[in-house]
Backbone as numpy.savetxt, mean C-alpha at the origin, in Angstrom:
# Nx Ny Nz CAx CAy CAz Cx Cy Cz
-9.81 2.67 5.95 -9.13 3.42 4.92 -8.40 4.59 5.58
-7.23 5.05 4.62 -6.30 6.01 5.40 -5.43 7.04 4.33
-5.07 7.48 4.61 -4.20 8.29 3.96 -3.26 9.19 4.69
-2.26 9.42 4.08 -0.93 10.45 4.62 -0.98 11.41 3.54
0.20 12.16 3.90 0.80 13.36 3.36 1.83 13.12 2.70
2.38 12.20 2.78 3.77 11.37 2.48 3.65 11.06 0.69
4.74 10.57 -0.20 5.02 9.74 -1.20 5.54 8.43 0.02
4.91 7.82 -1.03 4.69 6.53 -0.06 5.74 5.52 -1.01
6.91 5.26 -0.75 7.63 3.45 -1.85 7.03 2.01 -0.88
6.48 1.83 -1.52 6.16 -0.10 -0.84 6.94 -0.96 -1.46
7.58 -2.27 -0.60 8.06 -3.59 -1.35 7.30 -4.21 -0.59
6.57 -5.48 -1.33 6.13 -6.69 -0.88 7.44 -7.70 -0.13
7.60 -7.54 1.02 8.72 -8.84 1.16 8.54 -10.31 1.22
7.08 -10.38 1.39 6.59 -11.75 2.37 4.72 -11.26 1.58
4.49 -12.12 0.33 2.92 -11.76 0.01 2.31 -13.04 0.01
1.20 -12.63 0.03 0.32 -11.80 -0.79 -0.03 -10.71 0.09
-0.65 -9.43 -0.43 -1.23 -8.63 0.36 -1.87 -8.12 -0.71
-3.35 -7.30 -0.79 -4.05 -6.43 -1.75 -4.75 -4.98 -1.04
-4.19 -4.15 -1.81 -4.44 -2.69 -1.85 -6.23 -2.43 -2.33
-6.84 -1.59 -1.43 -8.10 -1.66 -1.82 -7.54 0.11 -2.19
-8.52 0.50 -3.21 -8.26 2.26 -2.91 -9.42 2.60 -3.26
-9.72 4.17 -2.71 -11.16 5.08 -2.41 -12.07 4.27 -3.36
-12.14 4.39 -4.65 -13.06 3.88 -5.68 -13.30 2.86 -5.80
-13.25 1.53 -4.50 -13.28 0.47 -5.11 -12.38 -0.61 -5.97
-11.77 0.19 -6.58 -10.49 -0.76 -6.65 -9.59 -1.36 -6.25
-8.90 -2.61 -6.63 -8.12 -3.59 -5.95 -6.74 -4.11 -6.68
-5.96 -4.08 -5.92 -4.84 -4.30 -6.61 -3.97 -5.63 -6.09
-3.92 -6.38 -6.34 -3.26 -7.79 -5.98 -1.82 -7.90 -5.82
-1.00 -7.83 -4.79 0.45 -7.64 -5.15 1.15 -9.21 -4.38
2.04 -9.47 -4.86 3.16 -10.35 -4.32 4.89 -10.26 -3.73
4.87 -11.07 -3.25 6.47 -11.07 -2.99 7.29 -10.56 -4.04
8.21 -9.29 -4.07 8.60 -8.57 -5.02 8.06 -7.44 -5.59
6.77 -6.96 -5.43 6.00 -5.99 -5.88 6.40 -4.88 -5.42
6.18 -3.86 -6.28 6.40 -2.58 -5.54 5.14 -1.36 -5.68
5.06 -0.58 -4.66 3.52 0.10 -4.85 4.40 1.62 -4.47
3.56 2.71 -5.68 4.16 3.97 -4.98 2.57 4.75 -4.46
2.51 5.54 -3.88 1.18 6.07 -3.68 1.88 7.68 -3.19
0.74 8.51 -3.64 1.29 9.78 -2.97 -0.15 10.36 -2.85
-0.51 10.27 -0.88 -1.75 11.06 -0.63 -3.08 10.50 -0.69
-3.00 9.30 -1.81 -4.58 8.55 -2.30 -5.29 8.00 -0.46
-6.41 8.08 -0.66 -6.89 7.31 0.05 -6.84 5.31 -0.27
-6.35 4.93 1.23 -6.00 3.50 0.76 -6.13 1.99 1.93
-6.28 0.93 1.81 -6.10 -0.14 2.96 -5.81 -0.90 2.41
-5.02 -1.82 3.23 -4.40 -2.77 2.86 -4.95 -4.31 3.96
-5.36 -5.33 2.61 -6.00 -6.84 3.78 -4.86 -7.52 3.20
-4.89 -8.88 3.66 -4.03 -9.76 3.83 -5.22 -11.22 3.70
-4.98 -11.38 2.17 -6.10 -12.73 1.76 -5.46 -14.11 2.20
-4.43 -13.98 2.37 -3.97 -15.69 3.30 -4.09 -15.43 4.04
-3.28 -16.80 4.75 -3.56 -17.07 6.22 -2.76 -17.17 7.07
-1.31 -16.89 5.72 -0.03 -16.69 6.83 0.54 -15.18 6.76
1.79 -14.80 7.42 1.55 -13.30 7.42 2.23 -12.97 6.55
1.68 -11.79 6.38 2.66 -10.90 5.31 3.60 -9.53 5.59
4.43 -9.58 4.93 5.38 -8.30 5.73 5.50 -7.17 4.37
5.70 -5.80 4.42 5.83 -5.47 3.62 6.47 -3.93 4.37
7.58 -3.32 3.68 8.67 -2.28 4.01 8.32 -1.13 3.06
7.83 0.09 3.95 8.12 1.45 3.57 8.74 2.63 3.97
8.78 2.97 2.49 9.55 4.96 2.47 8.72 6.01 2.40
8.97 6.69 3.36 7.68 7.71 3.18 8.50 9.02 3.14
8.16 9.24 2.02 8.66 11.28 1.97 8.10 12.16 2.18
8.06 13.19 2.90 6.98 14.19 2.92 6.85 15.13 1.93
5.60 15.07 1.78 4.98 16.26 0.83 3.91 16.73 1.13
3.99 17.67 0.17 2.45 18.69 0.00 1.57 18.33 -0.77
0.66 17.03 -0.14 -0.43 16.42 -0.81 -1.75 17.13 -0.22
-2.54 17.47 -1.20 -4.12 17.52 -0.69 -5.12 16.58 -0.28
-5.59 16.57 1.19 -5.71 15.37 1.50 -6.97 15.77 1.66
């Protein structure tokens, strides 16, 4: 698990991929998805078996981390 300082934009280009975050929760995304995050604690697995690609924007901010 990880986190930045950043606003984070995600696109899925190439999925599946799923977002685990601090609490246990899980978020399932696909080809086309988009994820914003700013600061959360977060990881990302890859439930297939082929790869997945996925493109970000990161802005900086003044997150409490």
């Amino acid at each position: 698990m990880h986190a930045s300082s950043t606003v984070d934009y995600g696109i899925v280009l190439k999925g599946p991929l799923v977002l685990e975050l601090e609490d246990g929760q899980t978020r399932e995304l696909t080809t086309g998805d988009i994820v914003v995050q700013q600061g959360n604690i977060h990881a990302w697995r890859n439930p297939g078996s082929e790869p997945a690609l996925i493109t970000f924007v990161l802005i900086g901010a003044h997150v409490q981390l």
